[in-house]
DSSP file (Angstrom, degrees, kcal/mol; ACC not computed):
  #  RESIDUE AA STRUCTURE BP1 BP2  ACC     N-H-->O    O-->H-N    N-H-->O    O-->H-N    TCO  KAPPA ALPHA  PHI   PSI    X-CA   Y-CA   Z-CA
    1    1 A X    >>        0   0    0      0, 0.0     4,-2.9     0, 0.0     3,-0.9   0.000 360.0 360.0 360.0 -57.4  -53.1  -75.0   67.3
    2    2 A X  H 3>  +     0   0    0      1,-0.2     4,-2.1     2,-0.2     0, 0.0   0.909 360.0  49.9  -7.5 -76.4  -50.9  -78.3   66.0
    3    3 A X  H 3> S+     0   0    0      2,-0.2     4,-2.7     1,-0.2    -1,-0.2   0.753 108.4  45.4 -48.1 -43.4  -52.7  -78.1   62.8
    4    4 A X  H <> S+     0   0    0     -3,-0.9     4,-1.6     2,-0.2    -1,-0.2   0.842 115.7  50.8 -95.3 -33.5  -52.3  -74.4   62.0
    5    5 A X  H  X S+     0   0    0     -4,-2.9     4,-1.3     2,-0.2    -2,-0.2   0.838 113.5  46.6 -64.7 -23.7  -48.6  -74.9   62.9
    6    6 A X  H >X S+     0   0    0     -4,-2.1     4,-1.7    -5,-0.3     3,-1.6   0.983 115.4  44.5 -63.4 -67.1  -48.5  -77.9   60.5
    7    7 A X  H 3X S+     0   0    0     -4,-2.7     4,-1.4     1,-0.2    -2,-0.2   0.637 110.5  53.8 -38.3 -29.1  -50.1  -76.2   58.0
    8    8 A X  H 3< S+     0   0    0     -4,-1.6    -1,-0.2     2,-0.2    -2,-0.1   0.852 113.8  41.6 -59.6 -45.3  -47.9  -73.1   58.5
    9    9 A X  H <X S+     0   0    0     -3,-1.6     4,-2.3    -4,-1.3     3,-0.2   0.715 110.2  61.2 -89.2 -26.8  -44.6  -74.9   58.2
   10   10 A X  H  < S+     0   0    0     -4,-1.7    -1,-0.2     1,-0.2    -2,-0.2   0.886 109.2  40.7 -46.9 -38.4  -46.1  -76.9   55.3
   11   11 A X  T  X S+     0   0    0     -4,-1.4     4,-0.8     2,-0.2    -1,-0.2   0.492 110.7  58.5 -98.8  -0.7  -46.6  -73.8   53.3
   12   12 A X  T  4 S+     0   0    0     -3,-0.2    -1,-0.2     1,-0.1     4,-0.2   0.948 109.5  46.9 -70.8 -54.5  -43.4  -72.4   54.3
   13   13 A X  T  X S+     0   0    0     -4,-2.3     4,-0.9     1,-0.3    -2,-0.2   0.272 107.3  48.0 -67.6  -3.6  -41.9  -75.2   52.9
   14   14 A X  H  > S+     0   0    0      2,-0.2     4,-1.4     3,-0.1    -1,-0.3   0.761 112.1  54.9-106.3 -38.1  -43.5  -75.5   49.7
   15   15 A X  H  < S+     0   0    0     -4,-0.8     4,-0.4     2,-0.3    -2,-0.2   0.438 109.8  42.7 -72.4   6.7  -42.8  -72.0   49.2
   16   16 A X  H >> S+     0   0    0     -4,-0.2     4,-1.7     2,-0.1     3,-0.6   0.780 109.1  63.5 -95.8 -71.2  -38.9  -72.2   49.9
   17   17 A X  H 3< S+     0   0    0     -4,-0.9    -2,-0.3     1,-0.2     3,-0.2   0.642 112.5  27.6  -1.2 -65.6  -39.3  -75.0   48.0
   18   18 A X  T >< S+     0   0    0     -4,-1.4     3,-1.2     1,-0.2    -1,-0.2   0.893 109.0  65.1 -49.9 -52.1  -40.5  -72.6   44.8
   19   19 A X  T <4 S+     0   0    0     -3,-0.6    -2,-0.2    -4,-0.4    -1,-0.2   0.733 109.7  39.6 -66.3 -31.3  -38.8  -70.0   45.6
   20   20 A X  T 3< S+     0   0    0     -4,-1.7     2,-0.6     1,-0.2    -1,-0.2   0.466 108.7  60.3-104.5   2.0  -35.5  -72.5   44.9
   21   21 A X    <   +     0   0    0     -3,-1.2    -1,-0.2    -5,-0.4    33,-0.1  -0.564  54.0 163.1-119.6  97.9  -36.9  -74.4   41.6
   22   22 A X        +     0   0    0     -2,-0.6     2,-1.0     1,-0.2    -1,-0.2   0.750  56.1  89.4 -92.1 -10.3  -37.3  -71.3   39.4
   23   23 A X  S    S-     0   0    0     -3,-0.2    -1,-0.2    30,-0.0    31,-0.2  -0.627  75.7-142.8-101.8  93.1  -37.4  -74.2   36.4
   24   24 A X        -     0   0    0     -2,-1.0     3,-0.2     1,-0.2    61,-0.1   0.033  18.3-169.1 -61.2 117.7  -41.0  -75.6   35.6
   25   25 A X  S    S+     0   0    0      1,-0.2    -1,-0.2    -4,-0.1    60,-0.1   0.707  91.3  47.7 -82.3 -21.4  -39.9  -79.4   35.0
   26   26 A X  S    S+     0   0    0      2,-0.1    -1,-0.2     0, 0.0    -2,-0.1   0.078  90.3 118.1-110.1  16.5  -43.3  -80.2   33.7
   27   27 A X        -     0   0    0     -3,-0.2     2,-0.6    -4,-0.0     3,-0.1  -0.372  67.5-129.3 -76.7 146.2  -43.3  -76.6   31.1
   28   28 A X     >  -     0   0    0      1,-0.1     4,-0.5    -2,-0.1     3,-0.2  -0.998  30.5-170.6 -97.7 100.7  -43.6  -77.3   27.2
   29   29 A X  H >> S+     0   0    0     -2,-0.6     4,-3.5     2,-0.2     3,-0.8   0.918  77.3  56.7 -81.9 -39.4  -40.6  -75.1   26.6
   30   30 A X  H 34 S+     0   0    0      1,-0.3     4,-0.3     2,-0.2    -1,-0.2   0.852 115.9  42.8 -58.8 -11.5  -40.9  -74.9   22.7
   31   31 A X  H 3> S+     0   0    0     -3,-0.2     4,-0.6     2,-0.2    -1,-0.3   0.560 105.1  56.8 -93.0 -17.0  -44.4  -73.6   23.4
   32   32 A X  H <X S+     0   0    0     -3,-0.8     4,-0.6    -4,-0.5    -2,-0.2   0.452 115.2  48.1 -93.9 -16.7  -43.6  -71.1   26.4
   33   33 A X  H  < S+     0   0    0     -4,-3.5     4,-0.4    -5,-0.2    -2,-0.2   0.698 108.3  45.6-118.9  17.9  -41.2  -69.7   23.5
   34   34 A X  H >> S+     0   0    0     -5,-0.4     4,-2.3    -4,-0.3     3,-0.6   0.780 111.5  54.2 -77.0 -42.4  -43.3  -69.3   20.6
   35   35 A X  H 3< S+     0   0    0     -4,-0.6     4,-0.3     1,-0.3    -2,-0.1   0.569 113.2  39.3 -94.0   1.3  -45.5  -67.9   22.6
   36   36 A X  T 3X S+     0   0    0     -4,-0.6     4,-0.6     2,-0.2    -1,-0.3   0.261 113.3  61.5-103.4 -11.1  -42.7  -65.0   24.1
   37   37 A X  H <> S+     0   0    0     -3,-0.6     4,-1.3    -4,-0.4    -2,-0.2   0.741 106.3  40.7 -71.5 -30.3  -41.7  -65.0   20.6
   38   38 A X  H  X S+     0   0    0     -4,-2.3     4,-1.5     2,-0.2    -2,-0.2   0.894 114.9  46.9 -82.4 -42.8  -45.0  -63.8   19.8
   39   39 A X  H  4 S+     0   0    0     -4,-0.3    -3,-0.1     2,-0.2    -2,-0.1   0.744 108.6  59.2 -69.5 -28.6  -45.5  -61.3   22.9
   40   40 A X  H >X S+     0   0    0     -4,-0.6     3,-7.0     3,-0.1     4,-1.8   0.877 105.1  53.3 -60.5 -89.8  -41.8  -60.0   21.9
   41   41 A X  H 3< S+     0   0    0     -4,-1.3    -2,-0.2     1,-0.3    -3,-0.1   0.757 114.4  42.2 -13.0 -47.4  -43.5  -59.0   17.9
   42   42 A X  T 3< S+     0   0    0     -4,-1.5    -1,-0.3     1,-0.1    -2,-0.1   0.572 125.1  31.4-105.0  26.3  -46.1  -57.2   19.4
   43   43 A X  T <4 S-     0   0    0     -3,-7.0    -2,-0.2    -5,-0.2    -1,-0.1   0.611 103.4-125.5-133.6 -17.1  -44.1  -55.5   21.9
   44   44 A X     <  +     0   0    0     -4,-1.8     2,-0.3     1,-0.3    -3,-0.1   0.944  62.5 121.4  81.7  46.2  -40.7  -55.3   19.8
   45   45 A X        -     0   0    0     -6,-0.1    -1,-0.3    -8,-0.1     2,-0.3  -0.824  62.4-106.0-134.2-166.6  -38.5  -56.7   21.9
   46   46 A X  E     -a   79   0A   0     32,-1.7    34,-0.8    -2,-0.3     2,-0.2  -0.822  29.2-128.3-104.7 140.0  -36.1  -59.5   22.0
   47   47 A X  E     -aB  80 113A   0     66,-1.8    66,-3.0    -2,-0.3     2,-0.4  -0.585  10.5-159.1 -84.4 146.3  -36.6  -62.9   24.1
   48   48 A X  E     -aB  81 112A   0     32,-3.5    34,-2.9    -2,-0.2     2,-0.5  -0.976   6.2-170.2-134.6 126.6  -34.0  -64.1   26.4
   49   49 A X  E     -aB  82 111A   0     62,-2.2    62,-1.3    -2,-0.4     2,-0.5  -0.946  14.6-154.7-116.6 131.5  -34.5  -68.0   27.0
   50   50 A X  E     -aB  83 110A   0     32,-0.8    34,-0.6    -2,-0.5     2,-0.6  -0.934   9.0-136.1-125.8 127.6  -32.2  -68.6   29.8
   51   51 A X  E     +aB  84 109A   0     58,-1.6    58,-1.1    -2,-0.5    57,-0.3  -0.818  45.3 117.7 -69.6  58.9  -31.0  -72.3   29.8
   52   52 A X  E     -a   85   0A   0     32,-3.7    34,-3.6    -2,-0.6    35,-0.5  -0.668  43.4-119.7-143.8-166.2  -31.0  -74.2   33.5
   53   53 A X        -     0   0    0     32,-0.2   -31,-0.2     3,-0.2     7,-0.2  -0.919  19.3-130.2-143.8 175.5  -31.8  -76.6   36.0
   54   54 A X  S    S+     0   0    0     -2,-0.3   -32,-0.1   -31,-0.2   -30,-0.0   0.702 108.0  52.9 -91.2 -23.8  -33.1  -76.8   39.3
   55   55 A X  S    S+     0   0    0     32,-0.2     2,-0.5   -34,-0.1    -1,-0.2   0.523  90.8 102.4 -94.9 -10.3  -30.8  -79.0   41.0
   56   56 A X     >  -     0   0    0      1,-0.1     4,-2.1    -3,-0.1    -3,-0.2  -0.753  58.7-156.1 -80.1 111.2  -27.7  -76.3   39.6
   57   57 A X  H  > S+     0   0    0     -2,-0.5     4,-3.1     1,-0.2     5,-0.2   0.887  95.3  55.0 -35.1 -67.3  -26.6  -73.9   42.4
   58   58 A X  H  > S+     0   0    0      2,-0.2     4,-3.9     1,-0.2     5,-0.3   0.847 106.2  60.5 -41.0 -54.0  -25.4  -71.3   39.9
   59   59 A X  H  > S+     0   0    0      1,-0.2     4,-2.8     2,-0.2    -1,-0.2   0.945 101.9  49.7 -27.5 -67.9  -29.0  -71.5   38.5
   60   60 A X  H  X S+     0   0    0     -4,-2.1     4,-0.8     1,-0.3     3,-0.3   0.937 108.5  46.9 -47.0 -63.1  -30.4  -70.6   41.1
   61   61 A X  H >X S+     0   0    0     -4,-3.1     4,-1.8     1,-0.2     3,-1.4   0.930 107.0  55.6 -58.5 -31.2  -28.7  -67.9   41.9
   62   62 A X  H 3X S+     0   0    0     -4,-3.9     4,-3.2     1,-0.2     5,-0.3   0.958 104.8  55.6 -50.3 -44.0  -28.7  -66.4   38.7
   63   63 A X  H 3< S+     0   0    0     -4,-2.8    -1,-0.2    -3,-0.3    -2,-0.2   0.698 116.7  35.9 -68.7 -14.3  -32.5  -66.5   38.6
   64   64 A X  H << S+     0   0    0     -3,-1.4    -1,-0.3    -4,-0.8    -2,-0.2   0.634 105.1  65.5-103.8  -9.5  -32.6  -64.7   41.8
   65   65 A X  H  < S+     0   0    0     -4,-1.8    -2,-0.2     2,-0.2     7,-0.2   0.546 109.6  55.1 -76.8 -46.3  -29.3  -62.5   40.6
   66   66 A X  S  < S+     0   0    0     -4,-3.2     6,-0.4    -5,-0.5    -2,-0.2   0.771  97.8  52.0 -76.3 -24.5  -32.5  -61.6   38.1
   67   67 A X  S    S+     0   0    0     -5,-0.3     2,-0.3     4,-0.1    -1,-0.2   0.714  84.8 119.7-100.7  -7.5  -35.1  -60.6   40.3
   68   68 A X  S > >S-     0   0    0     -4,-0.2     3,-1.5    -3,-0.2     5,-0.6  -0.121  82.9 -98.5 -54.6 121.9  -32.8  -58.0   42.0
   69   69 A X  T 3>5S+     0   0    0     -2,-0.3     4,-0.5     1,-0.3    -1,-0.1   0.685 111.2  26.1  -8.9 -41.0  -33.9  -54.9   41.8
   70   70 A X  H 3>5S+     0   0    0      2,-0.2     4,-1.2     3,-0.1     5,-0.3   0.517 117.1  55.4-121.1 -13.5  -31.9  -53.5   38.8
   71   71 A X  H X>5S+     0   0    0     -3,-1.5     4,-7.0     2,-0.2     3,-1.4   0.915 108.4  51.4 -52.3 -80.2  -31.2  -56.4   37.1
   72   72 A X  H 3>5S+     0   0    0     -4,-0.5     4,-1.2    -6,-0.4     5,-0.2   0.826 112.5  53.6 -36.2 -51.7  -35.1  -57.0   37.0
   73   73 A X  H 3X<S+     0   0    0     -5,-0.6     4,-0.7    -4,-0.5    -1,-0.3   0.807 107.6  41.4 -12.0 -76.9  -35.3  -53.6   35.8
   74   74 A X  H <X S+     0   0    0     -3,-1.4     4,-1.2    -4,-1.2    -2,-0.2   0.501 118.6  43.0 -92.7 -42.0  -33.2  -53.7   33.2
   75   75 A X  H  X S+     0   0    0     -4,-7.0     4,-2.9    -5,-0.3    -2,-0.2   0.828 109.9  63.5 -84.4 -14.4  -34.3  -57.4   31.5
   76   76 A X  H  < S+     0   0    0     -4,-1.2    -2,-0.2    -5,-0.4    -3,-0.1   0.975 104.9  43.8 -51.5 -80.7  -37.8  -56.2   32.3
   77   77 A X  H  < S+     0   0    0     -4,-0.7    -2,-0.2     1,-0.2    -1,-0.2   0.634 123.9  31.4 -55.8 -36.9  -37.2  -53.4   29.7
   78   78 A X  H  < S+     0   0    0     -4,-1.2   -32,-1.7     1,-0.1     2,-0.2   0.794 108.5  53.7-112.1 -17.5  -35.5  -55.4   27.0
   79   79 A X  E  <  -a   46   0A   0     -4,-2.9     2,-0.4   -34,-0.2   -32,-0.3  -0.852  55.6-140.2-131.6 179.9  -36.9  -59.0   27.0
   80   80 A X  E     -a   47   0A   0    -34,-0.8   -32,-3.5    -2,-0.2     2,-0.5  -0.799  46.4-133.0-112.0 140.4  -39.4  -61.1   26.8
   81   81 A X  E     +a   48   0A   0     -2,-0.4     2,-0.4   -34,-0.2   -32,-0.2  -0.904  31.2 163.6-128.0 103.5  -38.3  -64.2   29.7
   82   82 A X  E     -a   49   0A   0    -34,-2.9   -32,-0.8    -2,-0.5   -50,-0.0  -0.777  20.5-155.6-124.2 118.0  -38.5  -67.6   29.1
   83   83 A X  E     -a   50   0A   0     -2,-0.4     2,-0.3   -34,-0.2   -32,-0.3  -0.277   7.9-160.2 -73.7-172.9  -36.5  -70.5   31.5
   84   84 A X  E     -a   51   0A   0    -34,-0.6   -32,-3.7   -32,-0.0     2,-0.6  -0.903   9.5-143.2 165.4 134.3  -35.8  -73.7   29.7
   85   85 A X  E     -a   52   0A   0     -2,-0.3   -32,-0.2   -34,-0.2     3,-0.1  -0.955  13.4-174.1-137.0 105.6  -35.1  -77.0   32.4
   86   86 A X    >>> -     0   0    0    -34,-3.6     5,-1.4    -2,-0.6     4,-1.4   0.416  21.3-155.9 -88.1   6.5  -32.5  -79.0   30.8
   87   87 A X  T 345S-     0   0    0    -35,-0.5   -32,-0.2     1,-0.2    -1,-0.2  -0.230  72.8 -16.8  63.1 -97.7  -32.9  -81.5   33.6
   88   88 A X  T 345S-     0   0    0     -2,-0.8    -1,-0.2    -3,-0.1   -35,-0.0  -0.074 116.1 -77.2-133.9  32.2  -29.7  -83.7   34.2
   89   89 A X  T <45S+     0   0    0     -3,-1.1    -2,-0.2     2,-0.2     3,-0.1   0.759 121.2 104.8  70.3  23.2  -28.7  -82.3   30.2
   90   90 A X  T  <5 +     0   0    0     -4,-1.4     2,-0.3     1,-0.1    -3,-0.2   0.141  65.8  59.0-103.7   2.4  -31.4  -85.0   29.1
   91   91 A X  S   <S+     0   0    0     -5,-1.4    -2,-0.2     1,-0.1    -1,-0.1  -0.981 110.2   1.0-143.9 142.1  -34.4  -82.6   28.2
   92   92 A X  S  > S+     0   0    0     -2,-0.3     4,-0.9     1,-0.1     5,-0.1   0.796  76.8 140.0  62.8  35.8  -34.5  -79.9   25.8
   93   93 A X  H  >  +     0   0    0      1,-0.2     4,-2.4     2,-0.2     5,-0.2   0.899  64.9  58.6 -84.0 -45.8  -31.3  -80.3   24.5
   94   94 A X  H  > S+     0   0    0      2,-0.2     4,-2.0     1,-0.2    -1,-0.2   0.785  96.8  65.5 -51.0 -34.1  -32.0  -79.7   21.1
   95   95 A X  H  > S+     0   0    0      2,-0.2     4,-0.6     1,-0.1     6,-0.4   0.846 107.0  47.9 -18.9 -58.1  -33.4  -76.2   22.2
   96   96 A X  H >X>S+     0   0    0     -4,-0.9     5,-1.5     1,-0.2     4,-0.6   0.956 111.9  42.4 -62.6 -50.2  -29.9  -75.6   23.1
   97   97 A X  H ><5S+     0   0    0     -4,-2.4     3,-1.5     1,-0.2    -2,-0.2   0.954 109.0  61.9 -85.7 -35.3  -28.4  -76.8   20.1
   98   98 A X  H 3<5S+     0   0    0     -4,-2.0    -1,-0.2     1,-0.3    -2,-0.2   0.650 113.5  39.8 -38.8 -24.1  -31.2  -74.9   18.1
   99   99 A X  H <<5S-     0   0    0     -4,-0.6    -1,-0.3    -3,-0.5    -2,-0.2   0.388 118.6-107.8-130.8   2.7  -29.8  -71.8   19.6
  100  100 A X  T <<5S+     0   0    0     -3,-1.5     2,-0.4    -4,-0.6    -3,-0.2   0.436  70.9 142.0  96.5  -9.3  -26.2  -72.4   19.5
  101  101 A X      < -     0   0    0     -5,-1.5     2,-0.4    -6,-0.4    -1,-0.4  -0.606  38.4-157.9 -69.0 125.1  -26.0  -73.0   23.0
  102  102 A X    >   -     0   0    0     -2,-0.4     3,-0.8    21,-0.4     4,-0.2  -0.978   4.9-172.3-108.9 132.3  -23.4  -75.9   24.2
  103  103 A X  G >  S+     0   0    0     -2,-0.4     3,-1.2     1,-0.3    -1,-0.1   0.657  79.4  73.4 -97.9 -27.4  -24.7  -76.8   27.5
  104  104 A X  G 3  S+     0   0    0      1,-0.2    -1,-0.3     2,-0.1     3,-0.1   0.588  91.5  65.4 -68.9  -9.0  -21.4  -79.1   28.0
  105  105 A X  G <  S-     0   0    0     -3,-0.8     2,-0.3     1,-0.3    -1,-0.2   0.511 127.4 -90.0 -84.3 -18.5  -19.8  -75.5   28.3
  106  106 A X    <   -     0   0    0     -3,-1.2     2,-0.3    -4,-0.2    -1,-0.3  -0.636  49.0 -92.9 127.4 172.4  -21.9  -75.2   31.5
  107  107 A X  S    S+     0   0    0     -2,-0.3   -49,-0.2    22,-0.2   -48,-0.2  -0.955  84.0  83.6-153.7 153.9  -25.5  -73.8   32.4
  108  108 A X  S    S+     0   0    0     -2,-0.3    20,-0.7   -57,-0.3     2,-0.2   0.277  73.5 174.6 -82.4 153.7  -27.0  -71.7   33.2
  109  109 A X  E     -B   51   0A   0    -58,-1.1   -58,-1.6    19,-0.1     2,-0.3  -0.594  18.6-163.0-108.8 178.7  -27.2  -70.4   29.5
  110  110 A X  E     -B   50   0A   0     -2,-0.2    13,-1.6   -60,-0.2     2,-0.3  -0.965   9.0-179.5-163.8 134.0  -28.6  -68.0   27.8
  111  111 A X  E     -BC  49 122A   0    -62,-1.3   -62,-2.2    11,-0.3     2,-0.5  -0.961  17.5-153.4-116.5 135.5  -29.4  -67.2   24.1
  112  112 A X  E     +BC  48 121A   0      9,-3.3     8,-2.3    -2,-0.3     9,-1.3  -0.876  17.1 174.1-106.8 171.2  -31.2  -64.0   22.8
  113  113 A X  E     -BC  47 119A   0    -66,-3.0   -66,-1.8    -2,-0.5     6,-0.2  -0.873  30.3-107.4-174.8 164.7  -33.1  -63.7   20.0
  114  114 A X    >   -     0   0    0      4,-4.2     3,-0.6    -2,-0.5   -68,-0.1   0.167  45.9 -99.1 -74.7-169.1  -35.2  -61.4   18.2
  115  115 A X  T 3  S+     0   0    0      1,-0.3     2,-0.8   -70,-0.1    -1,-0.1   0.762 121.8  62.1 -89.7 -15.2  -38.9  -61.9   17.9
  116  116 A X  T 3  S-     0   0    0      2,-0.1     2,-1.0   -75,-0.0    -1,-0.3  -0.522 121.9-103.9 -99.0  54.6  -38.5  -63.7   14.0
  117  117 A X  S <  S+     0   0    0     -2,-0.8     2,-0.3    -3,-0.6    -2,-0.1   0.412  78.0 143.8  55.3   4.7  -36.3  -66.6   16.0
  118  118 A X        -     0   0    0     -2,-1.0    -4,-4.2     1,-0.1     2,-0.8  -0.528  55.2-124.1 -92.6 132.0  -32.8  -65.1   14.6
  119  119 A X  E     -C  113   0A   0     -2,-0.3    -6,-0.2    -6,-0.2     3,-0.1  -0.726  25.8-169.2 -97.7 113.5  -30.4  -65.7   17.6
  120  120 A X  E     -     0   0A   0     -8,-2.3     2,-0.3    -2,-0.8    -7,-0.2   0.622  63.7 -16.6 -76.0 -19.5  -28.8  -62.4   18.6
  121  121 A X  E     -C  112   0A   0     -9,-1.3    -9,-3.3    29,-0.1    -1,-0.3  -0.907  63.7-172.9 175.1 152.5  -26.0  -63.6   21.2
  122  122 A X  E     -C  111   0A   0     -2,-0.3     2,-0.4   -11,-0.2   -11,-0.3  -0.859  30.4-106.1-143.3 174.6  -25.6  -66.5   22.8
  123  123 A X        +     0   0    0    -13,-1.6   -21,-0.4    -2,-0.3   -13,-0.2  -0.950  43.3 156.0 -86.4 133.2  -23.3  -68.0   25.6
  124  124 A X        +     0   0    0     -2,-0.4    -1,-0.1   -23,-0.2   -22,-0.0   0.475  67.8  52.1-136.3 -16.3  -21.0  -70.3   24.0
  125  125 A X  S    S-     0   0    0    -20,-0.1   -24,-0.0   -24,-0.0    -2,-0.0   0.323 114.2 -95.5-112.3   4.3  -18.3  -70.2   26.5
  126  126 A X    >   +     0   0    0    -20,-0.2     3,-1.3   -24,-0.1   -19,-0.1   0.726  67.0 157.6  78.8  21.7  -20.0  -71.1   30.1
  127  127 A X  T 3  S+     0   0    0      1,-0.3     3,-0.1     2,-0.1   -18,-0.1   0.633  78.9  30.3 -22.5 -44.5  -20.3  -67.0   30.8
  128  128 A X  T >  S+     0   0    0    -20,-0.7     3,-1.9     1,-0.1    -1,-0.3   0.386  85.6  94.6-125.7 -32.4  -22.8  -67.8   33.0
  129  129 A X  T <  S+     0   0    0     -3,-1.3   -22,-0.2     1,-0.4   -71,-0.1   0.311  93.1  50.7 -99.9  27.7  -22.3  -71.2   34.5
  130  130 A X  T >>  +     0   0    0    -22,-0.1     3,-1.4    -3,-0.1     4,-1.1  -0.144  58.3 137.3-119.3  54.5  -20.5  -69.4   37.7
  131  131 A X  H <>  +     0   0    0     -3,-1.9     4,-1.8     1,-0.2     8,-0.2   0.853  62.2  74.9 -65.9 -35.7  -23.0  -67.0   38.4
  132  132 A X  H 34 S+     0   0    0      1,-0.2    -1,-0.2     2,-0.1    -3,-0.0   0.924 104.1  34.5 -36.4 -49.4  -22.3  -68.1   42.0
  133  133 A X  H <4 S+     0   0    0     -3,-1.4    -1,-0.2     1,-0.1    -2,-0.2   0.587 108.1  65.8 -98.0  -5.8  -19.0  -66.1   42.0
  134  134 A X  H  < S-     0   0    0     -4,-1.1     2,-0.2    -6,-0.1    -2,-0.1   0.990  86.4-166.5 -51.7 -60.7  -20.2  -63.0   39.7
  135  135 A X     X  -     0   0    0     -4,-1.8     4,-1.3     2,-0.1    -2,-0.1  -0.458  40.7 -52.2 105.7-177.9  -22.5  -62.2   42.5
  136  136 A X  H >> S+     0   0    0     -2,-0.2     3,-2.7     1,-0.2     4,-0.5   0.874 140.9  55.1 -29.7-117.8  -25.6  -59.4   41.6
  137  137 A X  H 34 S+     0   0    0      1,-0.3     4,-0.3     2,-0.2    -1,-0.2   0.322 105.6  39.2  18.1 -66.5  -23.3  -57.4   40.5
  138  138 A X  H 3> S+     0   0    0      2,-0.2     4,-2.2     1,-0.2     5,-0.4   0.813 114.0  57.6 -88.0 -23.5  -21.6  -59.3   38.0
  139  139 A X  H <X S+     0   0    0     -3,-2.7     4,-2.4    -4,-1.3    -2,-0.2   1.000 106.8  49.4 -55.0 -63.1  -24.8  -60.8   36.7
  140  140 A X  H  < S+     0   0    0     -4,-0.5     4,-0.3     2,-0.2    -2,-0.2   0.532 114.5  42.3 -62.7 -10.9  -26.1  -57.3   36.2
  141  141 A X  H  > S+     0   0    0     -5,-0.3     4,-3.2    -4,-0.3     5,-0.5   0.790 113.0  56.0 -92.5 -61.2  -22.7  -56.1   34.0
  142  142 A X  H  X S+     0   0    0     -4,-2.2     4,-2.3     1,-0.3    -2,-0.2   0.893 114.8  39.8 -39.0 -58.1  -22.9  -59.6   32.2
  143  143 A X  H  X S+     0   0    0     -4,-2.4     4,-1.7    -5,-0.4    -1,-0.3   0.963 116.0  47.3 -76.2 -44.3  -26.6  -58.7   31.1
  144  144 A X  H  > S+     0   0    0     -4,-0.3     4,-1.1    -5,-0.2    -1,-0.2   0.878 111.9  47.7 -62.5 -35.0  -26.1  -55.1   30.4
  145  145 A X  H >X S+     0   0    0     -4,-3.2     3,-1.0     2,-0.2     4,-0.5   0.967 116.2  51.1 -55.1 -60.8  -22.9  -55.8   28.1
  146  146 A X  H 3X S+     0   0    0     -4,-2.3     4,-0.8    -5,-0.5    -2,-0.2   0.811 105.9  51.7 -29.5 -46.4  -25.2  -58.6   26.5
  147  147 A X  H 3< S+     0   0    0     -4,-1.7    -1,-0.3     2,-0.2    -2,-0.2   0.773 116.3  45.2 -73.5 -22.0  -28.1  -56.1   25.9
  148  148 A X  H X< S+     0   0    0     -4,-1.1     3,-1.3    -3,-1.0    -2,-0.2   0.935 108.1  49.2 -54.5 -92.9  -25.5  -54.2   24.3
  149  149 A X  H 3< S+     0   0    0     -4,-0.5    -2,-0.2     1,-0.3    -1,-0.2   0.505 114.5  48.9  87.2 -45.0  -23.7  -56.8   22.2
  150  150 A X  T 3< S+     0   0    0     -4,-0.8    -1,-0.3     2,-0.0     2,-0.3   0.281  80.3 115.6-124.9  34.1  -27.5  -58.3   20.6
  151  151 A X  S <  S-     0   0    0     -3,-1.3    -3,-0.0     1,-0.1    -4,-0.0  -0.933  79.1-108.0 -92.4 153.5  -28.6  -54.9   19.7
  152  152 A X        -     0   0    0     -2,-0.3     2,-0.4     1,-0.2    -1,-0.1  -0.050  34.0-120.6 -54.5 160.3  -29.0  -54.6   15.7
  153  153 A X              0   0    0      1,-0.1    -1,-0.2    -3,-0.1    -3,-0.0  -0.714 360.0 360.0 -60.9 131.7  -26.4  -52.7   14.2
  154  154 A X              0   0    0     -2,-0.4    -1,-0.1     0, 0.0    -2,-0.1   0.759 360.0 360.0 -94.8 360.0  -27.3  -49.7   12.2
């Protein structure tokens, strides 16, 4: 009985544990976005590489701020999602700067950009890097203005 309660609380815990690092530290990020730059081309949408870390509060929420129901919805529908773990601003920083993003403005960040690499909108001003006090809510206006805001122009 010990044992299936160790085990129980083990697997709770690795799974809170997940559930709170939504940014794979060991991920090849320029290869998890070629390879959403390439599933955006044949699906003709835009990538959104959202910028964070694991140990950032704000991150976190945002990434769960995402999985709400209309949020999830709604990025679901227009991009292709890849996260990008800028560690302690010591990995994948040039990603950032590739994309216009300055992460000294705050994280999390966010660039989109179309499936040919051309960066449609970006956060340049640290939009993002209180997501704590947007809430849902203001996460889900912040993303919808955005989807607006990096569609082409006619």
């Amino acid at each position: 009985m010990r044992t299936i309660a160790a085990f129980t609380s083990l697997f709770l815990s690795v799974s809170v544990a997940t559930a709170q690092s939504p940014y794979n530290e060991d991920a090849d990020a320029k290869a998890e976005v070629q390879r959403a730059l390439a599933e955006a081309a044949a699906t003709r949408t835009a990538v959104l590489i959202v910028f964070g870390a694991n140990w950032c509060p704000d991150c976190r929420l945002l990434d769960a701020a995402m999985k709400s129901a209309s949020t999830s919805a709604l990025l679901a529908r227009e991009y292709k999602i890849v996260k990008v773990n800028v560690g302690r601003f010591d990995r994948n920083v040039d990603m950032a700067r590739f994309y216009g993003v300055p992460l000294a403005s705050g994280i999390p960040a966010v660039a989109i950009v179309t499936p040919a690499n051309k960066v449609l909108y970006a956060t340049r001003a640290g939009e993002l890097a209180d997501a704590r006090r947007m809430g849902e809510n203001g996460v889900y206006e912040f993303f919808k203005q955005a989807v607006a805001q990096a569609k082409p122009k006619p």
